[in-house]
Structures are given as C-alpha cells and as structure tokens.
N, C-alpha and C positions, 0 to 999 in steps of 0.2 A: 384557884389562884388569881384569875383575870374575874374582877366583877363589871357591875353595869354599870356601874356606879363610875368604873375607870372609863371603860368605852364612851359613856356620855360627855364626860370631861374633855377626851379626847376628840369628840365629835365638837364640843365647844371651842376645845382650842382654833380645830381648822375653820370655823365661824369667824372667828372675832378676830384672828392674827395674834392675840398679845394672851398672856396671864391675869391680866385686870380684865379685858373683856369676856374670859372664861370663866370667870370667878362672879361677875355677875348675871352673867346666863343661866348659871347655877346656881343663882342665891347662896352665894356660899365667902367668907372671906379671901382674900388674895394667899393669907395665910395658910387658909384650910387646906385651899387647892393647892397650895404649892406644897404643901402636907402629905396630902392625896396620893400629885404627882412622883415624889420621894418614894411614899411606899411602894406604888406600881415597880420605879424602876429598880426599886430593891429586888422584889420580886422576882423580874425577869435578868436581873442583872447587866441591864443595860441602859442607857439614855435614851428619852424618847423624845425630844427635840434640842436642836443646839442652840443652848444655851445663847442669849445677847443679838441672837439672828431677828430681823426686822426685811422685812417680815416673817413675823416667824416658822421657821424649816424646820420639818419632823426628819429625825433618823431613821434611816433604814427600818431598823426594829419598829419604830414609831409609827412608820409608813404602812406597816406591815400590820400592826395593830388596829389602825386607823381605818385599814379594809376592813377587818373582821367588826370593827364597832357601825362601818355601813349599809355591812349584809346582814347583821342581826338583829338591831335596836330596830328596825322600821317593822320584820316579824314579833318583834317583843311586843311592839305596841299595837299591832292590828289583831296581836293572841289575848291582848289586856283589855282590850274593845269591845273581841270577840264575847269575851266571859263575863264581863260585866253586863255588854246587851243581852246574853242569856244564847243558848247554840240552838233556838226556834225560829217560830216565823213571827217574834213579835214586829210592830212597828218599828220603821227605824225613822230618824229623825236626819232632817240637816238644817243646819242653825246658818240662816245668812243674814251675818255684818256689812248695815250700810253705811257709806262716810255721806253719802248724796241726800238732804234732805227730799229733795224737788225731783228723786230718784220714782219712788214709791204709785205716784199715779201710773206711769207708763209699766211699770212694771206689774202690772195686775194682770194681763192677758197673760205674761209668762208664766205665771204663778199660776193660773187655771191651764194654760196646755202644759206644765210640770205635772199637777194635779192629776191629770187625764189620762198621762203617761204613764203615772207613779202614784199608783191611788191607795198603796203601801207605805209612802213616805209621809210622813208629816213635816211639811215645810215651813221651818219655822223665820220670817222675814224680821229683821230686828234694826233697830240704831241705838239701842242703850249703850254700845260699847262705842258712841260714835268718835269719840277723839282717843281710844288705846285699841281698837276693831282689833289692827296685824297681830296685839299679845294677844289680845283675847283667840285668836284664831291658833297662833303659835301654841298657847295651851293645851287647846282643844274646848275651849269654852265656844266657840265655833267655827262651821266647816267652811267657809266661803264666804270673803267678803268683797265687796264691788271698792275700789279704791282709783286715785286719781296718781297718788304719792307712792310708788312702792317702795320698800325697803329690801337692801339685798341680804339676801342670805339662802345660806343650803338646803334648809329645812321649809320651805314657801316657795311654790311655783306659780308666777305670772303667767296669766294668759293674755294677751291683748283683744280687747273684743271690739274696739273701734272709735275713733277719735271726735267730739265735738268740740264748736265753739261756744263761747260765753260772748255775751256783748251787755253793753252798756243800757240801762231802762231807765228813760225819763219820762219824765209828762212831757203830751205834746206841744203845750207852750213853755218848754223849760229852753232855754238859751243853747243849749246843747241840742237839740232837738235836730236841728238843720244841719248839721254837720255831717259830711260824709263819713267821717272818722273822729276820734279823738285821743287827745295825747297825753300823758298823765300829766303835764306843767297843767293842762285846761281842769284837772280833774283835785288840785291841791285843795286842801281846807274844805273839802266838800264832805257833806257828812252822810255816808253810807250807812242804806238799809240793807239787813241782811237777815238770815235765819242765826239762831244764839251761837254761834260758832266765834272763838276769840279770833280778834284781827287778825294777826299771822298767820292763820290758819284760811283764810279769803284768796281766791285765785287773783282777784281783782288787787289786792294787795303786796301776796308773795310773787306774782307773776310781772306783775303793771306798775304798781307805784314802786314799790321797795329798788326794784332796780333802777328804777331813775331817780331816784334818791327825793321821792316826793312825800311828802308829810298827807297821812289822813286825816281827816277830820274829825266831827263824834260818831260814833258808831251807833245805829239803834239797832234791836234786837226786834225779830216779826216769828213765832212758832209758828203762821200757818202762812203760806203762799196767798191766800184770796189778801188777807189785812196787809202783808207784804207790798202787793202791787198797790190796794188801794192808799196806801201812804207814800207811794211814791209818785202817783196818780194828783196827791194832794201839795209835792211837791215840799214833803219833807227831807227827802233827800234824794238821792240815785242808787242805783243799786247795778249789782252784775251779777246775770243768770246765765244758765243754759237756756239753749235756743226751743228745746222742747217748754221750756217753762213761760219763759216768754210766748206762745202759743197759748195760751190759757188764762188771758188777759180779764178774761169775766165783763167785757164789754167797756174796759177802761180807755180813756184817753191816752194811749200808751207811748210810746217810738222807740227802739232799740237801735243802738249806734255801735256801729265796730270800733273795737278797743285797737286802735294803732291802725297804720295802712293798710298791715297784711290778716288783724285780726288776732284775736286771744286763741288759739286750739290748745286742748288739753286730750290726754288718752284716758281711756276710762279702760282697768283692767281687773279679771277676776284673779282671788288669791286661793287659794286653799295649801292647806300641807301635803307633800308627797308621799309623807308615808303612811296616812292614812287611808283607815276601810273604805273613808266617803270620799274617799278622792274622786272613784267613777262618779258616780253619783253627781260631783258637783263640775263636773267636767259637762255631764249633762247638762244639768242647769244653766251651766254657761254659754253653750251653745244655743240655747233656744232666747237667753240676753243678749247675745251679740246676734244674732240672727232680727230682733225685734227692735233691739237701736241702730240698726243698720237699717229698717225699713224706714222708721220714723225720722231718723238722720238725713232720708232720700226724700220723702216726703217734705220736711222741714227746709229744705234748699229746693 
C-alpha cells in the first residue's frame, strides 16, 4: 500500500518546505507529485499536510508517516550499497569532493596516514565535481566533501573542522604592499588572479567586494599555484589565498596584506551523507583533516 516511492516524497517535502521544492528533488513535475501525493492519500484515507500552510505542516497521519520514511529509507539505502558492493571483503572505496583548489598539497600526509590506517580503502581525492561537489555527494556520486559554503538540508551532516584566513597577495613593490590592511574601495578595478573558479564564486569577491558594493575588475584564470603566484609576482594583478598557500611562495617577491582590520576568516567543513555506509569511514577521514589543518593553522600564525 505505502511505497518508497511515497516515503521519499515525503522525505522531500520536510527538505524543501513547499511542493515545487519536492517536485524538484525528485526530478519529477510539480504535477506528478501532486499526482503522487493524491494517490498516497487516497490510499490511507487521510491528508498528509495542510494544505496553503507556509511553511509547510504535515498532518498528524503525515507526521506519522514521515517517521516511518526516516527509520527506513536510510536501511533501504545502506541494504542497496550493501549488494551492489557485493557482502565480501572486496575493496571499498571513498570518493572525496574538493571545492579548495590550494587544498590538495597539505592534504597529502592525510591521505598517507588514511592510507596506513585503512590499507582496505581506496581513497579516492577528486575536484571534477568542483562547482556541483554537495549534488554530487547528495547522490552518492561521492562520500565527503571539504567545503567552505554549506547548504542546509536533512540528508548532509556538517562537520566543522576549523577556520582559516585568506589575505590579499601582491608584489612586494605593488602600492598596496605597505599597508597594514586593506579595504575593498582600495581594491575596485583591480584585476584578480585566481584558480578557473567564476567570480561569484571567490571568497575575495562574495565575502569582500560584493558587500561593499565594489566593482571587480578582469579576472585572470592560473590552473596551477607556482604560475598563480608568479603573475602576481609580475604584477599582473592581486590575488586572495589561504594563508597555507601563501607559504609556498617558491622564492617569489611576495607580501600578503589582511583583507579589512579584523581580516577575511572562512570555516572549512567536511560533508558527507547521514545515511550512508561510509559515513564512519568518512568521519574518519575527517578527523585526521581537521587534526592536520589545525596543526598547520598553528604553525602558519
């Protein structure tokens, strides 16, 4: 009578609040689901949320249903995991989504004491998914990803693993250079270096300019850190890193200047899904990343 098909829906609804954000979660029309939702409550013969409520309230019945789809669907899917990876001792896999390009060097010693710990896992480090990472991970396309932005929802648990600053990188004869700080009026029309990441997407932009209502200038695109610095070295433009990146200046004429009086901080946290098999597993992992940028966070002040 009750399929998964319902429970999922229903697990959508309390996600999103509305009909339109359930019906996209779903891949599915506003139409279909409100289709759907009919049939179910034909079924049990009652309503399962009241109708025009904002935000939207489940009925009793509704409420009651809404338990049963969050004690099941999480066994549904660790039994769907289960039998797909096969019920042996093959390899198991964790897929970790980075949004951090300048993430990846310090992250190597984790990745060998993971290794060391977990010589059964095959740990797989990625940033293809680098600007849709949280669906990709929502899916199950993968287990863990390191994020700055998180998005909320019931299905992805934040972990906080510890806060860095970004600052400003000029050349040491650039105008800014001398400055104990700087403020984004100083920073208008200037034209930032960064890794291929779209503007809106730059700490140094959604953080710093945008709220002070300051206009960027042109953007240039750098894939690697060394040619990064060294064009900003040559005074093609400025750029804003993290403070471990800036440490690896490769012998450049550098200076990094705080972004405002009190400085740019951002939290860096892991994600992973709840109700997945690799949840431990990447709980794991998370703790030996916040354990390793917390050393180098200490080290770097």
């Amino acid at each position: 009578m009750i399929e998964l098909r319902h429970l999922r829906t229903l697990v959508a609804l309390k996600e999103t609040g509305s009909l339109a954000g359930a019906a996209k979660k779903r891949f599915v029309t506003q139409s279909a689901l409100s289709h759907q939702i009919k049939e179910l409550e034909t079924r049990i013969n009652s309503s399962i949320f009241i109708r025009k409520s904002k935000p939207l309230s489940f009925t009793q019945e509704g409420a009651r249903l809404l338990n049963l789809a969050e004690e099941i669907l999480p066994k549904v899917v660790e039994t769907e995991y289960d039998l797909k990876q096969g019920l042996n001792d093959e390899l198991n896999r964790l897929g970790v989504g980075i949004e951090c390009h300048s993430c990846f060097r310090w992250l190597m010693p984790v990745m060998e004491q993971f290794r060391d710990a977990h010589p059964g896992v095959n740990l797989d480090l990625s940033s293809r998914h680098l600007f849709d990472s949280l669906n990709a991970l929502e899916v199950g396309e993968l287990d863990v990803v390191l994020t700055s932005d998180p998005v909320p929802g019931q299905s992805i648990a934040y972990q906080h693993l510890f806060d860095f600053e970004v600052k400003l990188v000029v050349a040491n004869d650039h105008p800014l250079a001398q400055q104990e700080y700087v403020t984004p009026k100083q920073l208008e029309r200037q034209s930032i270096i960064s890794y291929p990441v779209p503007l809106q997407r730059l700490d140094l932009y959604r953080h710093f300019l945008e709220p002070a209502g300051v206009e960027a200038g042109e953007q240039i695109s750098c894939d690697l850190t060394m040619m990064l610095l060294q064009r900003i070295a040559c005074k093609d433009g400025v750029a804003a890193l993290p403070t471990w990146s800036i440490s690896e200046s490769y012998g450049l004429n550098l200076t990094s200047v705080k972004l405002g009086p009190e400085g740019l901080k951002r939290p860096l946290f892991g994600a992973y899904r709840r109700d997945s098999s690799s949840a431990r597993m990447a709980q794991q992992w998370l703790k030996l990343v916040a354990k390793e940028g917390l050393a180098k966070q200490h080290k770097l002040n």
